[in-house]
C-alpha positions in Angstrom: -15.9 -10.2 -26.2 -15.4 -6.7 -25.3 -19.3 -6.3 -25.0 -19.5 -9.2 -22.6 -16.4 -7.7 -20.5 -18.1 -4.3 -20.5 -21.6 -5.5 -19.3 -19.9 -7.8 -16.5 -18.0 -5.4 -15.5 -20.7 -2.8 -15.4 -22.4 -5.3 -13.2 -20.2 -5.7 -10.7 -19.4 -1.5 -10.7 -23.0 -0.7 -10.3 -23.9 -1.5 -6.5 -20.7 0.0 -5.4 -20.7 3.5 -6.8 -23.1 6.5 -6.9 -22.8 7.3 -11.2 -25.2 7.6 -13.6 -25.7 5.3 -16.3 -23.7 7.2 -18.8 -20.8 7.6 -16.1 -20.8 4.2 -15.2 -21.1 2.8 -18.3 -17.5 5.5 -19.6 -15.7 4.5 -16.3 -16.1 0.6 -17.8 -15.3 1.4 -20.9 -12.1 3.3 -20.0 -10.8 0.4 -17.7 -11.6 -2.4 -20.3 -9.8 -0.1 -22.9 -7.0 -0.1 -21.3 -6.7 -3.6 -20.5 -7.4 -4.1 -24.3 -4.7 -1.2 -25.6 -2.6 -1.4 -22.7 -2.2 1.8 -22.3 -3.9 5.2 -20.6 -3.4 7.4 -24.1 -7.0 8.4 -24.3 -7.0 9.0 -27.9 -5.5 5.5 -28.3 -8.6 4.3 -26.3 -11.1 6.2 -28.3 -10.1 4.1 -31.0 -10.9 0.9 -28.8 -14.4 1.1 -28.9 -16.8 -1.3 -30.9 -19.5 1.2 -32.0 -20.6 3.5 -34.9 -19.6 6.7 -32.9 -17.1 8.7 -34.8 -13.4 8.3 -32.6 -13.7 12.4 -32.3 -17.0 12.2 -29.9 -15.8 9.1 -27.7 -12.5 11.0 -27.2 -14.4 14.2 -25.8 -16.7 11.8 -24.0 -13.4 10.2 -22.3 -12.4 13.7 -21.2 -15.5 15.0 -20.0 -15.7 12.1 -17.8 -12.4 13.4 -16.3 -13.4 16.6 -16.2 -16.7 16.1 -13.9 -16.2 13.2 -12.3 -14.3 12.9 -9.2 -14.4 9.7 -6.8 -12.5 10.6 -4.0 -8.5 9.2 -3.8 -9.6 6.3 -2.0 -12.4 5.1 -3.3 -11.4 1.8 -4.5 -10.4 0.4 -1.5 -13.4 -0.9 0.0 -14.7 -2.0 -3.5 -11.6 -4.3 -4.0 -11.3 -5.6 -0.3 -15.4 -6.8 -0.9 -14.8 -8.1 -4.2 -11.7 -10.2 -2.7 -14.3 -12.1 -0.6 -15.4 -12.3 2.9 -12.5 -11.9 5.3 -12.3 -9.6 8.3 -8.7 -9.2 8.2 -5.6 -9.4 6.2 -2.3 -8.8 5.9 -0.9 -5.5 4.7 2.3 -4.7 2.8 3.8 -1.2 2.7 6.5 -0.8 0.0 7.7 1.6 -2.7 8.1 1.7 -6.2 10.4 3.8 -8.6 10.8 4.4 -12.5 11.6 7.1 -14.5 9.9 8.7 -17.4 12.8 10.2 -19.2 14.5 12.4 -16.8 11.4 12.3 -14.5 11.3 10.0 -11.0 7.9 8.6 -10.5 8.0 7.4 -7.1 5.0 5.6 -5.1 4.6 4.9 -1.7 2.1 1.8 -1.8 -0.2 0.3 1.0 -1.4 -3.0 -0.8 -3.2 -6.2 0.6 -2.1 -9.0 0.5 -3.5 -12.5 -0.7 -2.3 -16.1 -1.4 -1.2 -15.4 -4.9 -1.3 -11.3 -5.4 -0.5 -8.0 -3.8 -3.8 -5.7 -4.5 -2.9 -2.0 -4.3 -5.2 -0.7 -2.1 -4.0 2.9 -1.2 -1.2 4.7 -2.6 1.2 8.5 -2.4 2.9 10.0 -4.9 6.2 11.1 -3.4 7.2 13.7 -6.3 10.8 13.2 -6.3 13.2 10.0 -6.1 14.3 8.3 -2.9 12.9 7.2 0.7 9.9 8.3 2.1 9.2 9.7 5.2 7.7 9.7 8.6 4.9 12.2 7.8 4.4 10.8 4.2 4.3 6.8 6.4 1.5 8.0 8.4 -0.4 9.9 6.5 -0.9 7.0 4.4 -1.8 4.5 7.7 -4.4 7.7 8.4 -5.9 7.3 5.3 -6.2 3.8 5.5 -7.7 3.5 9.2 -10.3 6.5 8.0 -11.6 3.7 5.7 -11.0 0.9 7.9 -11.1 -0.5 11.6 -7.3 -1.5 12.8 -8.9 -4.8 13.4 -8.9 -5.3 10.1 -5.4 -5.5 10.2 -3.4 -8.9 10.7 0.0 -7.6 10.8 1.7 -4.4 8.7 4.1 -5.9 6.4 7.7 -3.7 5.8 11.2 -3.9 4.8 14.3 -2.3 6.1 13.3 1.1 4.8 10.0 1.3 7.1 11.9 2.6 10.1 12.1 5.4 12.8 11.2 6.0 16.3 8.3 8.5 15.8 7.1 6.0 12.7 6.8 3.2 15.3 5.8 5.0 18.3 2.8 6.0 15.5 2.3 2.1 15.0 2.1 1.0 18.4 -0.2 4.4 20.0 -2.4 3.0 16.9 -2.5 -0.7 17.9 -1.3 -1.6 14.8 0.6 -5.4 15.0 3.3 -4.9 12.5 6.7 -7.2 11.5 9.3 -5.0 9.9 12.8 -5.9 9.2 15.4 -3.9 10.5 19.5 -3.7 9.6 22.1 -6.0 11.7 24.1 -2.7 12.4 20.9 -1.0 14.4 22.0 0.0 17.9 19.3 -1.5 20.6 18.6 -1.5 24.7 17.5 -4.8 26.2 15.9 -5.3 29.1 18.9 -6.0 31.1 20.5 -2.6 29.8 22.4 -4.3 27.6 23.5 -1.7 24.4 24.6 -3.3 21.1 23.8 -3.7 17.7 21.9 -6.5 16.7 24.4 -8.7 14.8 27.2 -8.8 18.2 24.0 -9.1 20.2 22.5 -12.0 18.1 25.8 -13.9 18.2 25.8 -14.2 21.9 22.4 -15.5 22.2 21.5 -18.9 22.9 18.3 -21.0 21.7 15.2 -19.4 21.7 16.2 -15.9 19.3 14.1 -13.2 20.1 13.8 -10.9 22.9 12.7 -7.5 24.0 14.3 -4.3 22.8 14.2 -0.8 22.1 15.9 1.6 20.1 19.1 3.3 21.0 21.1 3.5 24.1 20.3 3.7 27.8 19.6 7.5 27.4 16.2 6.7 25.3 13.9 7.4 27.9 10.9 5.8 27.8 11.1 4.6 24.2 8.4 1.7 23.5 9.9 -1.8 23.7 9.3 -4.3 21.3 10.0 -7.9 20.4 12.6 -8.6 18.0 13.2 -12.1 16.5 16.2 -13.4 14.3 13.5 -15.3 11.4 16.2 -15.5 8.9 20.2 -15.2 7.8 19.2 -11.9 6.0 18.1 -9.8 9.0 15.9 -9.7 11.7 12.5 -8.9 12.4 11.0 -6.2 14.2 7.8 -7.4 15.8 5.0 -5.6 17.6 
């Protein structure tokens, strides 16, 4: 079984990535080792492997393969966006994930696509310490994405409440990038007819249709991009561009 995982695998690999034979074939066996151990302990891995090598060797071989090889931090992401299947756009979700490692805050800041039944992990920041993340951490990680891929590709950027700031979306929109994000009832917002309030007395007052245009803060904001902003839900409202 493991054989038949690692030649598949191997298979599908090949086409996509510039390795010798002897890399390709370590890069497989690390990845179907750690499906099989569940875990990224490389001398736990050594052991995983179904040949007469002595568990000493296949460790170093592990590590040399760290030690020379070096695909680039977004390599991946067209490989798994061509092994999804034919589509020439998608949905995107931006989110973040914490845990701690004993005393240790392992934060990510995660661009993943998004499918009928998964969220793939295409591109991804390591924050280094616990909490939100920023503007300049937000777009350099849209930067990295639309260096791999045409906006077109994008169907809408998917966020939550967090995903907010003038200069983020002001970033979003100079980019052409359609995005929905939710944003807090309590936000302060303009509306066309110079109207100032925050969106939960505003909402209240409307009538049918819910959504208009808006933009952030008061009348002093200047020429501060409008966008559309749409009650979907009884959990907040949307932020649409």
């Amino acid at each position: 079984m493991f054989n038949k995982a690692l030649t598949t695998l191997k298979e599908r690999l090949s086409p996509h990535l510039a390795l010798s034979n002897s890399r390709l074939e370590t890069m497989c066996l690390l990845v179907v080792g750690m499906v099989n151990a569940r875990t990224v302990n490389l001398s736990h891995l050594a052991c995983e492997f179904p040949s007469d090598t002595k568990v000493e060797s296949t460790y170093r071989r592990l590590q040399r393969f760290f030690q020379y090889v070096d695909l680039g931090p977004d390599w991946a992401a067209p490989l798994l966006v061509k092994m999804i299947g034919p589509c020439t756009s998608w949905y995107l979700c931006l989110d973040r994930t914490n845990w701690k490692i004993g005393q240790r805050h392992v934060n990510f800041l995660v661009l993943a696509l998004v499918t009928r039944r998964h969220r793939i992990p295409l591109m991804w920041s390591v924050l280094g310490r616990a909490g939100n993340s920023d503007t300049a951490q937000r777009i350099a990680l849209m930067e990295r994405y639309l260096s791999v891929f045409e906006v077109s590709t994008i169907k809408f950027l998917l966020a939550d409440r967090e995903f907010i700031g003038a200069q983020w979306l002001d970033f979003l929109h100079k980019n052409n990038i359609p995005f929905v994000i939710r944003i807090k009832a309590n936000q302060i917002v303009t509306t066309q007819d110079r109207q100032t309030k925050n969106l939960s007395s505003l909402l209240r007052t409307c009538r049918g249709k819910r959504d208009f245009n808006a933009r952030f803060g008061g009348n002093k904001s200047g020429e501060a991009t409008w966008f559309t902003l749409s009650d979907v839900s009884t959990y907040g409202t949307d932020l649409r561009y």
